[in-house]
C-alpha positions as CSV (number, residue, x, y, z in Angstrom):
1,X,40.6,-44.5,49.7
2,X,40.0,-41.0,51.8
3,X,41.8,-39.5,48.7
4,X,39.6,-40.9,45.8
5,X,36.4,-39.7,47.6
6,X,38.2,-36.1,48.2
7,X,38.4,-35.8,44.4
8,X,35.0,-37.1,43.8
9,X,34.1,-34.6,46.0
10,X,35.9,-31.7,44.6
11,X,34.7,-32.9,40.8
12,X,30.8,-33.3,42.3
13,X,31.6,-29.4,44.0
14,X,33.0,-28.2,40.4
15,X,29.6,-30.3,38.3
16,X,27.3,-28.3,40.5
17,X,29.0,-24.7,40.2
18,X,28.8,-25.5,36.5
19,X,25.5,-26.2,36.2
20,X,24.7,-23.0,38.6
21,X,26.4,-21.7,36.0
22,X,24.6,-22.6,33.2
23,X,21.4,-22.4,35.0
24,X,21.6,-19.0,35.2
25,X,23.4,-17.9,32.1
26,X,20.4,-19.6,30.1
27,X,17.5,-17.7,32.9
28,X,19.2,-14.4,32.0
29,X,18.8,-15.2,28.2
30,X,15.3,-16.2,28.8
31,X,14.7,-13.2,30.4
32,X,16.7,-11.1,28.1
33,X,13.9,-12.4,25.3
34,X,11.6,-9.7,23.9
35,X,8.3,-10.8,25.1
36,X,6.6,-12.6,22.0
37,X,9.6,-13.4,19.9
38,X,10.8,-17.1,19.4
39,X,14.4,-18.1,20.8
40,X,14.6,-20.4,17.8
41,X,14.4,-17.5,15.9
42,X,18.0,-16.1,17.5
43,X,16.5,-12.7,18.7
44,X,18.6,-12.8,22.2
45,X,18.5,-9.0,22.5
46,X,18.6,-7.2,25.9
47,X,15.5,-5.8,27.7
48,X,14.6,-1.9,27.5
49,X,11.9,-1.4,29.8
50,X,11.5,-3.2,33.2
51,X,8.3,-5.4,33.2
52,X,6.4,-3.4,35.5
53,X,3.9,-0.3,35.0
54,X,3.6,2.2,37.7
55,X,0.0,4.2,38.2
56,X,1.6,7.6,39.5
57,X,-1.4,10.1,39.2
58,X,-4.6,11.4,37.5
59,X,-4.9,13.7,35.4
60,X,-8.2,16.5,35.6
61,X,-10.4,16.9,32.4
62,X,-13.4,19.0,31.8
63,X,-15.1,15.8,31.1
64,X,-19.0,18.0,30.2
65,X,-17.2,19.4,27.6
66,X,-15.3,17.2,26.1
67,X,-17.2,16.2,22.3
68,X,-18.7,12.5,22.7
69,X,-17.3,12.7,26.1
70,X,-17.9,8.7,26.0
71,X,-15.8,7.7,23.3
72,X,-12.4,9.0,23.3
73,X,-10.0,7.2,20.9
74,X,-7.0,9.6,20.2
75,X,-4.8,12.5,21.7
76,X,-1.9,14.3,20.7
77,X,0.1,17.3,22.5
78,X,1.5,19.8,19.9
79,X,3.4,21.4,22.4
80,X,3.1,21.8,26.3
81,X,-0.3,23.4,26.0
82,X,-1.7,22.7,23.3
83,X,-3.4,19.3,22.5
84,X,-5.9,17.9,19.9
85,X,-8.5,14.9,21.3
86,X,-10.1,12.3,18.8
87,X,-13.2,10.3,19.7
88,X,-14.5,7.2,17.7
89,X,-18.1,8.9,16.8
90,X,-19.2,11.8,14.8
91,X,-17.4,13.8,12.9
92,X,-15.2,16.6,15.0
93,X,-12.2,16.6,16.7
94,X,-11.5,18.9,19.8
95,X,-8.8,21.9,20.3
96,X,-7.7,21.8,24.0
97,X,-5.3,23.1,26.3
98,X,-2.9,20.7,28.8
99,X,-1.1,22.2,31.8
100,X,1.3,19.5,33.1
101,X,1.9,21.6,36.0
102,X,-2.2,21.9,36.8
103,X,-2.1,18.4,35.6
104,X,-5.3,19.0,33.4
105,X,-7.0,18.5,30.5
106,X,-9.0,22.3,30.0
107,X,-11.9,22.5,27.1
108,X,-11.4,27.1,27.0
109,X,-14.5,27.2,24.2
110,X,-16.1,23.6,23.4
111,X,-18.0,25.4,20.2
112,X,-14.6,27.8,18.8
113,X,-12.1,24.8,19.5
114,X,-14.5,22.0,17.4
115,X,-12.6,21.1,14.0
116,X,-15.2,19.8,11.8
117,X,-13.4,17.2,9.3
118,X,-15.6,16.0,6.3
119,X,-18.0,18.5,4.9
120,X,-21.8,18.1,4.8
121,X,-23.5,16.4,7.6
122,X,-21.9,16.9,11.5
123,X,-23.8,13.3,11.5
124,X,-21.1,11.8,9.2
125,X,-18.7,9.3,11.0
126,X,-15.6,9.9,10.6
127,X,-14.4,7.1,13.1
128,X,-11.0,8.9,14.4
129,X,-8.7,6.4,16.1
130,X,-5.3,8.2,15.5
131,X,-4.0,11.7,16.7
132,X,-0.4,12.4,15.9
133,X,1.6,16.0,15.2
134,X,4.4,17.1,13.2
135,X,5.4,20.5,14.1
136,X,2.1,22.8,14.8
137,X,0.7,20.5,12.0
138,X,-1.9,17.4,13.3
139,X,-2.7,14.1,11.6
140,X,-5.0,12.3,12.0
141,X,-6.7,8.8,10.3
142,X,-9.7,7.0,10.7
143,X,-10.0,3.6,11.3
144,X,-10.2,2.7,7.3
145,X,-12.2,-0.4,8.6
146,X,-16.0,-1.8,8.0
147,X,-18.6,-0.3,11.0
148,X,-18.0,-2.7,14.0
149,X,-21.3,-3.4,14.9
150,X,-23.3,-3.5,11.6
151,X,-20.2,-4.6,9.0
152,X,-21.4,-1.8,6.2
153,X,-18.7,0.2,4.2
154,X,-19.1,3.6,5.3
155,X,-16.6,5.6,3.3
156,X,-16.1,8.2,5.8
157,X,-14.0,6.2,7.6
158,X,-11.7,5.5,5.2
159,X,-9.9,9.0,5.7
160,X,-6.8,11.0,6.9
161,X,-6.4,14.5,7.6
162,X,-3.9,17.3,8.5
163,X,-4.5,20.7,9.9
164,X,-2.4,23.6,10.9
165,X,-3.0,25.2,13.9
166,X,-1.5,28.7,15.8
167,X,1.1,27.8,18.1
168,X,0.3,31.0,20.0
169,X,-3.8,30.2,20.2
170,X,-3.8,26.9,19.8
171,X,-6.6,27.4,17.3
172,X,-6.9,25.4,14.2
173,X,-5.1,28.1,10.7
174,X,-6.3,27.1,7.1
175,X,-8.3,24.3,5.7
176,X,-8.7,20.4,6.7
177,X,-6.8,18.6,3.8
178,X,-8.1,15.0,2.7
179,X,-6.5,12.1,1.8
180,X,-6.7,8.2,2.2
181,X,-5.2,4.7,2.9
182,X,-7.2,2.7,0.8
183,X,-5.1,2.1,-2.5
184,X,-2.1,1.0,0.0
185,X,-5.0,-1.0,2.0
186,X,-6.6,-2.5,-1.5
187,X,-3.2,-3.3,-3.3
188,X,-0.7,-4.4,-0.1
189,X,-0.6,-8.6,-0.8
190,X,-0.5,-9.4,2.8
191,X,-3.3,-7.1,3.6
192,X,-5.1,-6.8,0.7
193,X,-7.4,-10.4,1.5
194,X,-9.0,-8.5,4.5
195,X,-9.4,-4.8,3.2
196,X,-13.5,-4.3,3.6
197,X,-14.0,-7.6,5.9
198,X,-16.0,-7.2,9.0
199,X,-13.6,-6.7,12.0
200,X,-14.6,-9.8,13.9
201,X,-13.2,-11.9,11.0
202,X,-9.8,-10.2,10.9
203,X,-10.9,-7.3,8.9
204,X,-8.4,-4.3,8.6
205,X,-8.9,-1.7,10.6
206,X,-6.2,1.2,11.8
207,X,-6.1,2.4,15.7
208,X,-2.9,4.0,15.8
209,X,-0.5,6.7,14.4
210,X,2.2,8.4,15.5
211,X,5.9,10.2,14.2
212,X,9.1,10.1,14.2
213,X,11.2,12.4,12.3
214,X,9.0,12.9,9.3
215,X,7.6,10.0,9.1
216,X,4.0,8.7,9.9
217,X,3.5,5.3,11.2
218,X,-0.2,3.8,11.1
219,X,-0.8,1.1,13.5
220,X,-3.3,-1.7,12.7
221,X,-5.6,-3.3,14.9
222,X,-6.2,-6.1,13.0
223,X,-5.3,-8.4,11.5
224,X,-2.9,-10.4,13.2
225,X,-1.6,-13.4,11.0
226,X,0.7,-15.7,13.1
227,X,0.6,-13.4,15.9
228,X,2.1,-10.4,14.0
229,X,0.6,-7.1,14.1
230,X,1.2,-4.6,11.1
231,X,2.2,-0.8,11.3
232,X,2.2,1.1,7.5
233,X,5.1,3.7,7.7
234,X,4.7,6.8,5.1
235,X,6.2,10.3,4.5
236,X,3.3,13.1,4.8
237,X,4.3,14.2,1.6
238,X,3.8,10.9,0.0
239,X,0.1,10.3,1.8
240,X,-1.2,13.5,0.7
241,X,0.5,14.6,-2.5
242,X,0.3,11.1,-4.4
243,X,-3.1,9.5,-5.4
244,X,-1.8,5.8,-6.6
245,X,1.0,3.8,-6.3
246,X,1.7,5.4,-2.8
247,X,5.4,4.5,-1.7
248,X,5.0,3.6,1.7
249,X,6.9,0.6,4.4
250,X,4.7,-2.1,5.9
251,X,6.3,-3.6,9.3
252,X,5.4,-6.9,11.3
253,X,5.2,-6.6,14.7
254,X,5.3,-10.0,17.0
255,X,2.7,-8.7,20.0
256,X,1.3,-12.6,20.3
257,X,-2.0,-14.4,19.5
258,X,-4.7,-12.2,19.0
259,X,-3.3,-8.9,19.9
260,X,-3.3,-5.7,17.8
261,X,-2.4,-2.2,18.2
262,X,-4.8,0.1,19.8
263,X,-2.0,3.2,20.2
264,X,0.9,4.0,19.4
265,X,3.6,7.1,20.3
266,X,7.1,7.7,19.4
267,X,10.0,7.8,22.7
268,X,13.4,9.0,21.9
269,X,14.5,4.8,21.3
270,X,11.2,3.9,19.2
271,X,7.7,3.8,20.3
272,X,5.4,3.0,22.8
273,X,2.3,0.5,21.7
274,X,-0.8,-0.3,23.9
275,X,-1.8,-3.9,22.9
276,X,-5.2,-5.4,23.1
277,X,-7.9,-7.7,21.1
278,X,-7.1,-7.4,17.8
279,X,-10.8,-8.2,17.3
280,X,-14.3,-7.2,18.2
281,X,-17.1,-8.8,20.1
282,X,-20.2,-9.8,18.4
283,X,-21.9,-7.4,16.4
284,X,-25.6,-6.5,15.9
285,X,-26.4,-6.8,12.2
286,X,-28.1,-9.2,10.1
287,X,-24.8,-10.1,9.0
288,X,-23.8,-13.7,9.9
289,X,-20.4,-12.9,9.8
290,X,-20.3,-10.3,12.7
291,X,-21.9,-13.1,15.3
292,X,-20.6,-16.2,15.1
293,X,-17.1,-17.8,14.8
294,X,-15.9,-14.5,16.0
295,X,-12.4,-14.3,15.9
296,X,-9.3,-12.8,18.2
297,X,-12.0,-11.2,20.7
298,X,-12.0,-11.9,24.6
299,X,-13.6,-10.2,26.9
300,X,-11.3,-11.4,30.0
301,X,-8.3,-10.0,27.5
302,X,-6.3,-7.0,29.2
303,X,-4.5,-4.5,27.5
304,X,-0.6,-4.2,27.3
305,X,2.0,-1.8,26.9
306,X,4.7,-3.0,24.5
307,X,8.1,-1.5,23.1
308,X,8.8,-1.5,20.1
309,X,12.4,-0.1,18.4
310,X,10.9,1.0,15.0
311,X,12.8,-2.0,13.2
312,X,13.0,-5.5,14.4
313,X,12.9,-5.3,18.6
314,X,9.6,-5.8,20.3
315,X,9.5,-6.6,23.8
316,X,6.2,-6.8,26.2
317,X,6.7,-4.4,29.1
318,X,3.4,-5.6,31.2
319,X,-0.4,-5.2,31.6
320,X,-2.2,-2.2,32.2
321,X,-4.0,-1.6,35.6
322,X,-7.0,0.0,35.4
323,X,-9.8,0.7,37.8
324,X,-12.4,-1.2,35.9
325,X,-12.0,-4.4,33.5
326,X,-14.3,-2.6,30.9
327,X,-12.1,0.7,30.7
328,X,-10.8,0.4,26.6
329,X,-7.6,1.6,26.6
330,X,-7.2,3.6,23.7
331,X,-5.9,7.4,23.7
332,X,-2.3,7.4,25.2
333,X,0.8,10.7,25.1
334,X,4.3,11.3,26.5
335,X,4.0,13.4,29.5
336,X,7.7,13.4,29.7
337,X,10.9,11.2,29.1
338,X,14.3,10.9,30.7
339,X,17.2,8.5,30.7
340,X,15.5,6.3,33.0
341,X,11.9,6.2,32.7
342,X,8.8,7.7,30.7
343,X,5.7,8.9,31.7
344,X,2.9,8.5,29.8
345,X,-1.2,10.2,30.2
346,X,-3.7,7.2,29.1
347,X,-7.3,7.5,28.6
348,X,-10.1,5.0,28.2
349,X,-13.2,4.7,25.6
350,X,-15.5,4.1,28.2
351,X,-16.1,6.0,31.1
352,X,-17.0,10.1,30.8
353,X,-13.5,12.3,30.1
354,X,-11.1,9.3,29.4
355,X,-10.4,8.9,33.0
356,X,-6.7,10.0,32.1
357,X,-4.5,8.2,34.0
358,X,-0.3,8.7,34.3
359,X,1.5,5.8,34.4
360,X,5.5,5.3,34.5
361,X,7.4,2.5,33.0
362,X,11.2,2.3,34.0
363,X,14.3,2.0,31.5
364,X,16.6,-1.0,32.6
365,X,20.4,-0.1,32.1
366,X,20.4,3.6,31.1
């Protein structure tokens, strides 16, 4: 008898070290699941980036003369000093100098550093939302999207541009060159049904480009379709030296339920994405559709930082902390990168200079 409950005993010991087992071979491939991506799906890929962002500093800005001081959407460091900001209104975009070791943002001639992009009127909108550079060369693209607030077609928005500038000045060499997204926008099948829709119904609109190697990478806002975001990937050469039939790469990115991309930059292992509403809140036209049934918008909704590989792997690293729920996360660079952890410089449509903000997120593994 006192040896049949000794091997119950040892077979109840060896049931429950097996299902301590299990229990935490299947919480490590939980865990190891790229935030957003489905198990049934078999993506059981290991985590990059801890989940955790760390606010490690501030960053100084001569916020008075900063163009549209209000609204920055974009930045981009062509080298250690020399940067280029983007803001969503009017029709310039602003020459500056950086000094990580000053830790600031320094505005030497706000008139002499203002790089006026469409010809004509300094009232047209050219709607800047991307800031990228290749070289001493900068790109940049607007939004390619209806205006948010009164749904029209405005074609200025519907642009990119390049620029060369002097790596010794920093000051902008040659002419702006032109070119445009719309025939990929107007003939793509999956985004094609929302090219020229109003924002707050899924319309397209871009917020994001970066590089990596010589390649361009547009990230859209909106829309997301099943909780995929899009990024277009292009050569330069291809978006400014063909007219039609441009040869381009369009990429679905899993961020999750009304999320798009409102930034994007490239890290040695693929990019860095800031995530927030894919939509808009209400807007204040005559337009119906701008006002009601409004779609992928929350005001409560916070932004996110995500990583993304450049192929397949996406994975959620965390929320954003911020000082104030109404900060719009929308301009974001490297500051620097290691083996273990990059440091990036965010700032915010919202409050005067961008509030720049450093922030580090932490490599797992590396």
């Amino acid at each position: 008898m006192n040896q049949v409950i000794k091997i119950e005993k040892v077979q109840m010991s060896r049931l429950k070290i097996i299902v301590g087992v299990l229990f935490l071979l299947i919480t490590a491939r939980i865990y190891a699941l790229p935030a957003g991506l489905d198990s049934a799906k078999g993506h059981y890929e290991t985590r990059i980036f801890q989940p955790k962002i760390e606010r490690i500093g501030r960053y100084r800005i001569d916020s008075e003369l900063v163009y549209e001081n209000s609204d920055i959407s974009a930045i981009a460091a062509a080298d250690s000093n020399h940067a280029l900001i983007g803001t969503d209104e009017g029709n310039y975009a602003q020459l500056c100098l950086i000094s990580p070791a000053k830790k600031s943002i320094t505005i030497t001639h706000p008139v002499k550093f203002l790089v006026k992009l469409l010809p004509g009127s300094a009232d047209s909108e050219a709607d800047i939302e991307g800031v990228t550079v290749i070289g001493n060369t900068f790109y940049i693209t607007g939004s390619h999207g209806l205006a948010k607030k009164s749904g029209e077609f405005q074609r200025s928005r519907h642009n990119c541009f390049r620029f060369k500038i002097d790596p010794e000045t920093g000051t902008k060499i040659g002419n702006v060159e032109t070119s445009t997204l719309r025939d990929v926008l107007q003939k793509d099948p999956v985004l094609c049904p929302y090219y020229k829709k109003v924002l707050q119904q899924r319309g397209v609109n871009i917020e994001a480009l970066a590089a990596k190697g010589n390649k361009l990478y547009f990230g859209l806002r909106s829309p997301n379709l099943g909780g995929n975001a899009y990024i277009i990937e292009i050569t330069p050469e291809e978006l400014f030296n063909s007219r039609n039939n441009k040869k381009y790469r369009l990429h679905s990115v899993h961020l999750g339920k009304a999320l798009g991309i409102r930034e994007m930059v490239s890290i040695n292992t693929g990019f860095v994405i800031i995530a927030g509403n894919a939509g808009s809140e209400p807007g204040d036209s005559k337009k119906p559709d701008t006002k009601t049934n409004v779609k992928d918008w929350s005001p409560d909704r916070p932004y996110y930082l995500y990583f993304w590989d450049g192929a397949e792997k996406i994975e959620r690293i965390g929320a954003i902390p911020v000082d104030d729920r109404g900060y719009k996360a929308e301009a974001m660079m490297v500051l620097n990168e290691t083996r273990w952890k990059v440091e990036l410089l965010i700032l915010f449509d919202g409050p005067d200079g961008g509030s720049p903000t450093m922030y580090s997120i932490k490599k797992l593994n590396r």
